[in-house]
N, C-alpha and C positions, 0 to 999 in steps of 0.2 A: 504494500500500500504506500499511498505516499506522505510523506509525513506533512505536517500540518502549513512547517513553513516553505516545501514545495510549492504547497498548495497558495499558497499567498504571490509568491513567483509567479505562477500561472492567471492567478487571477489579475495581475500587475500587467502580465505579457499582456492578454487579450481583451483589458481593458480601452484598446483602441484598435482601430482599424487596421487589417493586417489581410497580407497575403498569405492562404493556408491551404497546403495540398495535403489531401488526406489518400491512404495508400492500403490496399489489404494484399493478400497472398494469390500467389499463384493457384488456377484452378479454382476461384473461388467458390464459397457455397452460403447458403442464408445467414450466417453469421458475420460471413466475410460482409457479405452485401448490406445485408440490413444495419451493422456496423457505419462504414462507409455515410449513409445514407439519413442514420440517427443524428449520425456527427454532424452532419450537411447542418439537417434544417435547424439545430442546435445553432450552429456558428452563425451561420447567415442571419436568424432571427437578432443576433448582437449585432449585425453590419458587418461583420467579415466578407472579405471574395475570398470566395471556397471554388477548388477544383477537386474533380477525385477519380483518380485512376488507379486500373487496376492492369496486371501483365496479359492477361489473354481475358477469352469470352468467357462469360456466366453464363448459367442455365436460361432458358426460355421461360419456364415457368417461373421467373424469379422480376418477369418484365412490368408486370403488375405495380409495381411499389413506387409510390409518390416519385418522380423525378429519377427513378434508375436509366429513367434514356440521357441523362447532363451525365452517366460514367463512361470517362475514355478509358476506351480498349487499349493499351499499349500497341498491340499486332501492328493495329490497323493506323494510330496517329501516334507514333514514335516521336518525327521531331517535337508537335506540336506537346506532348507531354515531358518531353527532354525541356523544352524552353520552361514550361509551366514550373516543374522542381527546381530550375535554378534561380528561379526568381521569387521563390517561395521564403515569406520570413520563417513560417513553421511548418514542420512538417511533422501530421500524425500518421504512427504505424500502428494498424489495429489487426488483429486477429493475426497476428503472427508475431515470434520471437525473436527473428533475427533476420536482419536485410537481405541474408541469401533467399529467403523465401518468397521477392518478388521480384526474381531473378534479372534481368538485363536493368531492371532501373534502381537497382542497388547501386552502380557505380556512380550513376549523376547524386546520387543522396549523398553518399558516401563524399563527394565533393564540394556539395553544398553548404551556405552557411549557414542553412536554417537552423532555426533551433526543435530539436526531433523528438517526437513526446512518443512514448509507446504504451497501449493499452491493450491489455492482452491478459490469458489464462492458460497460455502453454507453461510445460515447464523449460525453466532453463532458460529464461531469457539473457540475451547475452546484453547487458547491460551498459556495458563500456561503450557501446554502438548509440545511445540514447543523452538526452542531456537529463529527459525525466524516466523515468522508468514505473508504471501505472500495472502492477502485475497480481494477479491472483487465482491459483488451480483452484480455490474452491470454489470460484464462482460457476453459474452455469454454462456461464457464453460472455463473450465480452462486450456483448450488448448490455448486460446485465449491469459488467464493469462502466459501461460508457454512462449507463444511467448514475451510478454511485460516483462518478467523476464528476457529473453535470450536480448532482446533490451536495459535493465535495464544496464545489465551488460558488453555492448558492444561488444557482440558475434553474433548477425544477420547474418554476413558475416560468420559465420559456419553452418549454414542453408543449407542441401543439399536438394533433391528434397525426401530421404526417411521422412526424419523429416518433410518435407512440406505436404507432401501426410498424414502420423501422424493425424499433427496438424487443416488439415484441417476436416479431418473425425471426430474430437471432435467437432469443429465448423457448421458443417454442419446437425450431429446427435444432440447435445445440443439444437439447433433451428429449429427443426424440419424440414430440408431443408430450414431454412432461413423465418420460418413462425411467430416464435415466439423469445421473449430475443434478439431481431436481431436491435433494432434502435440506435446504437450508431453509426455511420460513420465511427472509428475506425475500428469496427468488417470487414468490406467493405474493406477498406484500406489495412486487415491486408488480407484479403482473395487475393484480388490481388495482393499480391505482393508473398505468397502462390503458388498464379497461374504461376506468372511468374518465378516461381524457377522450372512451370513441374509440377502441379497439373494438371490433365483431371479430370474437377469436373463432365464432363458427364461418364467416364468409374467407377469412383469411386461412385456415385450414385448409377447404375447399380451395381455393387457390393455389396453395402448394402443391397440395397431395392429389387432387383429383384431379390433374391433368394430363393426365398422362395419355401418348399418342399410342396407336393401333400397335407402330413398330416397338415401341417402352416395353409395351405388358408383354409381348410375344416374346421377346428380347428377355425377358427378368423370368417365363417361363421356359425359355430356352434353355437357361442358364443353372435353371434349379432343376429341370430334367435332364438333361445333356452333357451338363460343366460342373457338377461337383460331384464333389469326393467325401466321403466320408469314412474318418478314423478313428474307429470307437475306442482304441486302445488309448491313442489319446485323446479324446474327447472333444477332435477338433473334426470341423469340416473346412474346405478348400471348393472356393468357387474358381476359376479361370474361363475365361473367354479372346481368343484371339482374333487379331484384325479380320480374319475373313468372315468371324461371328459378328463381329463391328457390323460391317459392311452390308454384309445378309440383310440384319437387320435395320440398315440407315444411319447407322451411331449417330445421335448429335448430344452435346456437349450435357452433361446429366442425365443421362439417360440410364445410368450404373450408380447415380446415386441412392444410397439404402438397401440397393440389392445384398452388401457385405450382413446387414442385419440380420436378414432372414433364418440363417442357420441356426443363430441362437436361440429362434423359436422351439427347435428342439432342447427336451430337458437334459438329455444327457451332453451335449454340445456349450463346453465353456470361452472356445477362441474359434472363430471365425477367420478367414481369410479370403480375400477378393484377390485376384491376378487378373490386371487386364492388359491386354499388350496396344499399345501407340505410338506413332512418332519414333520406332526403330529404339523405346524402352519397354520398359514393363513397370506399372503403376501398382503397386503393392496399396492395402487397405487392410486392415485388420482391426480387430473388435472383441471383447472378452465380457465374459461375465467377474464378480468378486473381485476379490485380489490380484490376481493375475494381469501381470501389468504388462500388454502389449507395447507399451513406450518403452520398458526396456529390450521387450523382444528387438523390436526395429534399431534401435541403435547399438546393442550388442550385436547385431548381425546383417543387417541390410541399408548403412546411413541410414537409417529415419529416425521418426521419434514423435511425439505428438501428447496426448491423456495417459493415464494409466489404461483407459479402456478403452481407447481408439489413436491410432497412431498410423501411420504409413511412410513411404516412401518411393525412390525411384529408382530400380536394380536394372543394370544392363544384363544379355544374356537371353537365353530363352525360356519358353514356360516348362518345356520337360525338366530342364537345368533346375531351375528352381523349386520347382516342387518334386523333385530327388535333392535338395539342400535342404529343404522341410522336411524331409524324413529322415534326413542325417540328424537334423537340430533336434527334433521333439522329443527324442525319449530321455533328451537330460533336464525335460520340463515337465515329463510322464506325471510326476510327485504332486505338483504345483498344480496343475489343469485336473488333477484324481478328486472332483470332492463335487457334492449337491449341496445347492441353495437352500437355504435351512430360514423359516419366518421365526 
């Protein structure tokens, strides 16, 4: 958290008018976006110019949300987001730990003078990269964080209902609809009062989750009859899907997201794993039930890292490669993944 006379620093920064690029991760998803977005209508309502870029496309079903069409794609306006960062007095990092995580416009940050504020709920924020550093795993989503920041700072009362609708779509996708990272009573508190700014968490629901096109569902049925594996010895299952399965089914950009979920619907099934092959990598996702801390799996074995219970990363190599390295790796985890959910 950050201590009090940060917080007075900040409040000092953005007591006047400022240029402010706000920045989420690669691949982004509701938390990344609705962050981004919370943060917008937040600053602007003070008289900020806000910009907010992100490194590649977000999902379609994510197009809905007050103002997500003012977010530059990097891909597609490179220079025009290159000039935007270096002219930036501040620059916020939300939903990620560290500048490698929104890859090519890490080096214009890294150059800049701004002053770089990060809010976030990974672990292991690399801190030394930041001038504030805004961080905490307990929270649900760092929308959650972005509200406790704007409270921090005694701005709440700037909270309109586009920033609420935002902040709640981080909160609600980061938790699975409220299934998982959801027991803190805060999280609660902070949704109702969300609500009562003019959230419909039923219409917003329906918007995420029920849009899914002909090719999605076939595609996530494919995948659960065709592409997994399951290893009861270790109580894991293994989804993978290769480009030609992409392609079959039309891939466009979240079309695999949630699909890592599903296996743990199964009760004897505690880790989960998604393999999807793109762009000449392979995009690892992993998921766990309990204790079992798929953040360490990924970084003791494949660069990544992320929650204790959801983590990934990005391994070269093929899909047989890899899941013959998962059968190397599991049985020195056999112990750990050996246990049921107990109320």
């Amino acid at each position: 958290m950050i201590p009090h006379t940060h917080i007075l620093e900040i409040q000092e920064l953005l007591s006047e008018k400022k240029q402010i690029v706000l920045t989420s991760h690669t691949n982004p998803d509701g938390d990344a976006i609705g962050s981004l977005l919370g943060m917008y209508h937040y600053l602007i309502s003070k008289g900020h110019s806000v910009n907010m870029i992100i490194p590649n496309k977000f999902p379609d079903f994510y197009n809905w949300m007050p103002d997500s069409d003012l977010i530059i794609n990097y891909e597609k306006k490179a220079k025009t987001a290159q000039k935007l960062i270096k002219s930036a007095d501040v620059f916020f990092s939300l939903d990620y730990n560290a500048l490698q995580r929104i890859g090519p416009l890490a080096e214009f940050v890294t150059s800049s003078e701004s002053v770089k504020i990060l809010i976030d709920h990974h672990i292991d924020p690399e801190v030394d990269q930041f001038n504030y550093c805004f961080s905490d795993v307990n929270f649900s989503s760092t929308g959650e964080l972005i509200y406790k920041f704007i409270s921090d700072l005694g701005d709440l009362h700037l909270l309109n209902k586009k920033a609420a609708d935002s902040l709640y779509t981080c909160i609600v996708t980061d938790t699975g609809s409220f299934s998982f990272s959801c027991n803190r009573p805060e999280t609660y508190e902070i949704t109702a009062h969300l609500v009562r700014l003019g959230v419909d968490a039923a219409k917003i629901h329906k918007l995420i989750y029920d849009t899914f096109s002909e090719n999605r569902l076939r595609l996530l049925g494919f995948a659960i009859s065709n592409r997994m594996l399951v290893w009861e010895e270790f109580n894991t299952a293994l989804i993978y899907l290769t480009k030609t399965d992409l392609n079959k089914y039309k891939y466009a950009v979240g079309d695999t997201e949630g699909l890592v979920n599903y296996p743990l619907m199964m009760n004897k099934i505690n880790l989960s794993i998604l393999i999807t092959e793109k762009d000449n990598k392979l995009r690892l996702s992993m998921r766990s039930k309990g204790d079992f801390s798929v953040n360490d799996l990924a970084r003791n074995h494949f660069n990544g890292g992320g929650h204790k219970n959801a983590a990934g990363g990005n391994v070269t190599g093929t899909i047989d490669d890899l899941i013959a390295d998962f059968k190397q790796i599991l049985p020195n985890y056999k112990k750990d993944l050996d246990f049921q959910l107990m109320y």
